[in-house]
C-alpha positions as CSV (number, residue, x, y, z in Angstrom):
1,X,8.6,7.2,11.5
2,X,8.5,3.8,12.7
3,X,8.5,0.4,10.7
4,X,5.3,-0.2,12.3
5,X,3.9,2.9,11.8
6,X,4.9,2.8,8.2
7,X,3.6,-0.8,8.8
8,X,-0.2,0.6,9.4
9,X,0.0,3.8,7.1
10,X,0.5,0.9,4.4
11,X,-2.4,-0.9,4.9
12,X,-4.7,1.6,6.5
13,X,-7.6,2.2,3.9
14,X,-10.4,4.9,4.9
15,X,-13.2,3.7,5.8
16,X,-15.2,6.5,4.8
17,X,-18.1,5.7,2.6
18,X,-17.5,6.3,-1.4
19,X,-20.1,6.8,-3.9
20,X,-19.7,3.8,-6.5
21,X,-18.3,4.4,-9.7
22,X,-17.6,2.7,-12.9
23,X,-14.2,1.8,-13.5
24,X,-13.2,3.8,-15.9
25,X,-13.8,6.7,-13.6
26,X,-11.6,5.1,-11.0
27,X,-9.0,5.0,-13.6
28,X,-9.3,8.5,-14.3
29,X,-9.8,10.1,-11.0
30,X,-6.9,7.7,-9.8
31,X,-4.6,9.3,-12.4
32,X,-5.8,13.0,-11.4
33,X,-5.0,12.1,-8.0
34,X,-1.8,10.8,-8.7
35,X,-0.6,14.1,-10.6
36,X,-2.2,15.8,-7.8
37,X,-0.3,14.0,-5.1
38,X,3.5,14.7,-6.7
39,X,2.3,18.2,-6.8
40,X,1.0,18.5,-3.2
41,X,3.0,21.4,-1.7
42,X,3.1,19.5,1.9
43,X,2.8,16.5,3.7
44,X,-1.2,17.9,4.8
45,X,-2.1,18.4,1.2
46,X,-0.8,15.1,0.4
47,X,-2.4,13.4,3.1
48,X,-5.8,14.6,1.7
49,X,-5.3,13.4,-1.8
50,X,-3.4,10.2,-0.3
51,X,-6.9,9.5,1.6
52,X,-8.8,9.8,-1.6
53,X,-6.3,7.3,-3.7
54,X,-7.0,5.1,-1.2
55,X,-10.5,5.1,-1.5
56,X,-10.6,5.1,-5.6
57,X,-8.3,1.8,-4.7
58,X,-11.3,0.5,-2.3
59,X,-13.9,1.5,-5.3
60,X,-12.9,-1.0,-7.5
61,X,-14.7,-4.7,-8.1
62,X,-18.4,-5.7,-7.8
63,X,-20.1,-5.4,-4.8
64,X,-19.4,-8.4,-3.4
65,X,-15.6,-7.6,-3.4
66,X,-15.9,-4.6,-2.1
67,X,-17.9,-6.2,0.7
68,X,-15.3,-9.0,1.0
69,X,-12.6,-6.1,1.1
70,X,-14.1,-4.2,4.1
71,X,-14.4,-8.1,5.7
72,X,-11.0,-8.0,5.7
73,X,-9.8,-5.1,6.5
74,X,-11.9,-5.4,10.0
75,X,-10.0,-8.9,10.2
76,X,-6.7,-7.5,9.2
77,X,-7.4,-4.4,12.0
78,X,-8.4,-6.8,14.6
79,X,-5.3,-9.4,13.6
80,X,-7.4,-12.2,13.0
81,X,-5.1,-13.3,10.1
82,X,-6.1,-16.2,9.2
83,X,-9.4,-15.2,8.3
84,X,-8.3,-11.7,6.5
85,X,-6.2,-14.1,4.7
86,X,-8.9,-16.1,3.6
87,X,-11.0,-12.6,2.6
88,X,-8.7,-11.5,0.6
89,X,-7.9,-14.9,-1.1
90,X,-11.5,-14.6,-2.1
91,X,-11.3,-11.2,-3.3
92,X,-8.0,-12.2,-5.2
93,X,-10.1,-15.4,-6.7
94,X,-13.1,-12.8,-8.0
95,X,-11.0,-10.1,-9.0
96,X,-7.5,-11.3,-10.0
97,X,-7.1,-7.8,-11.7
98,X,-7.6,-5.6,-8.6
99,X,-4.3,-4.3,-7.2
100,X,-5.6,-3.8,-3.7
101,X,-6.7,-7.5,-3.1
102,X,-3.0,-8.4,-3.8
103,X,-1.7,-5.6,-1.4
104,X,-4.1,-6.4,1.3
105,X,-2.9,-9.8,1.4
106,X,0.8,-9.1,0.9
107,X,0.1,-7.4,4.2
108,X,-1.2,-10.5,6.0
109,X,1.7,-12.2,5.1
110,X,3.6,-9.7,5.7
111,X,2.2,-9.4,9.4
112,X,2.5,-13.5,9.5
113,X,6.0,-13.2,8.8
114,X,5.4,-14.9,5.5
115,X,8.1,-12.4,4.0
116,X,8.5,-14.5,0.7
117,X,4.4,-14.9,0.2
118,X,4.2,-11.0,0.6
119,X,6.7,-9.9,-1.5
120,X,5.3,-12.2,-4.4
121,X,1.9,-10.2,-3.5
122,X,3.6,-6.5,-3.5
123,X,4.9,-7.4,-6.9
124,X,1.3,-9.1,-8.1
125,X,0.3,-6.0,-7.0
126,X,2.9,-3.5,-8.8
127,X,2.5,-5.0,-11.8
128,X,-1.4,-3.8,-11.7
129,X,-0.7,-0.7,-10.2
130,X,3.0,0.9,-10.8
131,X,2.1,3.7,-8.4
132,X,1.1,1.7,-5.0
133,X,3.2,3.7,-2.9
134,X,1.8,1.6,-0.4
135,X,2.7,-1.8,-1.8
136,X,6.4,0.0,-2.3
137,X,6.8,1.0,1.2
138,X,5.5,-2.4,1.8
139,X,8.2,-3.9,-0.2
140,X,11.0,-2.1,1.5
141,X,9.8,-3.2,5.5
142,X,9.6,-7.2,3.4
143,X,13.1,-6.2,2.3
144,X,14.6,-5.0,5.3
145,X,13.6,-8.0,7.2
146,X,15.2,-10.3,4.7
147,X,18.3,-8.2,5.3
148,X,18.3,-6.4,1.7
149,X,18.9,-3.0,2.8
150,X,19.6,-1.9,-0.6
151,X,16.6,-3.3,-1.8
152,X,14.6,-1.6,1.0
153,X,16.3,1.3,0.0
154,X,15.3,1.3,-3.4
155,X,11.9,0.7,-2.7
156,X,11.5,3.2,-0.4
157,X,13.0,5.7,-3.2
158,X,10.2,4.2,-5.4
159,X,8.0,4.9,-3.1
160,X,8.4,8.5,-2.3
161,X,8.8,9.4,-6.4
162,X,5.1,8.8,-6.8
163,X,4.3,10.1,-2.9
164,X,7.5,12.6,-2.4
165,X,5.2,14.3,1.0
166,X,5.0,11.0,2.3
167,X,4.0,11.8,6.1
168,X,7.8,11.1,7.9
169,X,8.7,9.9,4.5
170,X,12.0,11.8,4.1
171,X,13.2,10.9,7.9
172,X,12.6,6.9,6.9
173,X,14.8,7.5,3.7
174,X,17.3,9.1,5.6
175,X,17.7,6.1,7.8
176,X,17.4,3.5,5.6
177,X,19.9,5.4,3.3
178,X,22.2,5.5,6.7
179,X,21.6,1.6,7.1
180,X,22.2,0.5,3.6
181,X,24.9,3.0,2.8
182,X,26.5,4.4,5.9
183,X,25.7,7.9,4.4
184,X,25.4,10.3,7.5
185,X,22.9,12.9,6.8
């Protein structure tokens, strides 16, 4: 899988309509899902459950961050950066404690080559959500930019202990592992 595709698996949230729940449902559908997704016996059945992580992620906040969310995603889809940027600095000012405003703006840095501003993000946004796999893979394209293939490495290892079906998931670690280790496998 390319870094771009990895790139836009990252960020890509459905867009499918989700009833509205109250948080602490998100919180424990999201932790269903996540015992669901290590036990996924393929990359299809993980795909499903991945799809429906992303929406409890897209669930979360009042309804005028959710609105703010969608905003900028469209932005972020049709690269109008600047203003995603400024969507999801709003949703970040309303809802501080929502992992997916962090992630979503980590990826307009990211995508503005802001590689310092979006790793700052990923990690705003791992330390409200440990299992973004997303924000992970995210991390490891920021690191192997820098250079840190190592640290890409790593991440990516992260990534694919919460999401091991990750769709081309094990041919990305076999690369990066070839990059940052020289192991031929």
């Amino acid at each position: 899988m390319t870094r771009r595709a990895l790139l836009l698996a990252a960020i890509a949230a459905p867009r499918a309509a989700v009833a509205q729940q109250r948080p602490q449902n998100v919180t424990q559908a999201l932790d269903t899902l996540f015992t669901m997704l290590k036990a996924a016996p393929d990359e299809q059945a993980a795909q499903a459950v991945e799809t429906r992580i992303w929406q409890a992620w897209m669930l979360q906040g009042s309804p005028a961050v959710q609105l703010l969310m969608r905003r900028g995603i469209r932005n972020l889809e049709s690269r109008a950066l600047p203003d995603a940027l400024e969507d999801f600095d709003a949703v970040i000012a309303l809802a501080p404690d929502l992992a997916e405003g962090w992630n979503k703006r980590a990826t307009v840095y990211f995508l503005m080559e802001q590689d310092d501003n979006a790793a700052k993000d990923i990690l705003e946004t791992l330390a409200r959500e440990p299992r973004h796999f997303g924000a992970l893979t995210g991390l490891a394209l920021v690191r192997e930019r820098q250079g840190d293939l190592m640290g890409a490495l790593r991440a990516f290892e992260s990534a694919l202990a919460i999401h091991p079906k990750m769709a081309g998931g094990q041919e990305r670690l076999r690369l990066l592992r070839r990059q940052a280790i020289g192991e031929d496998l």
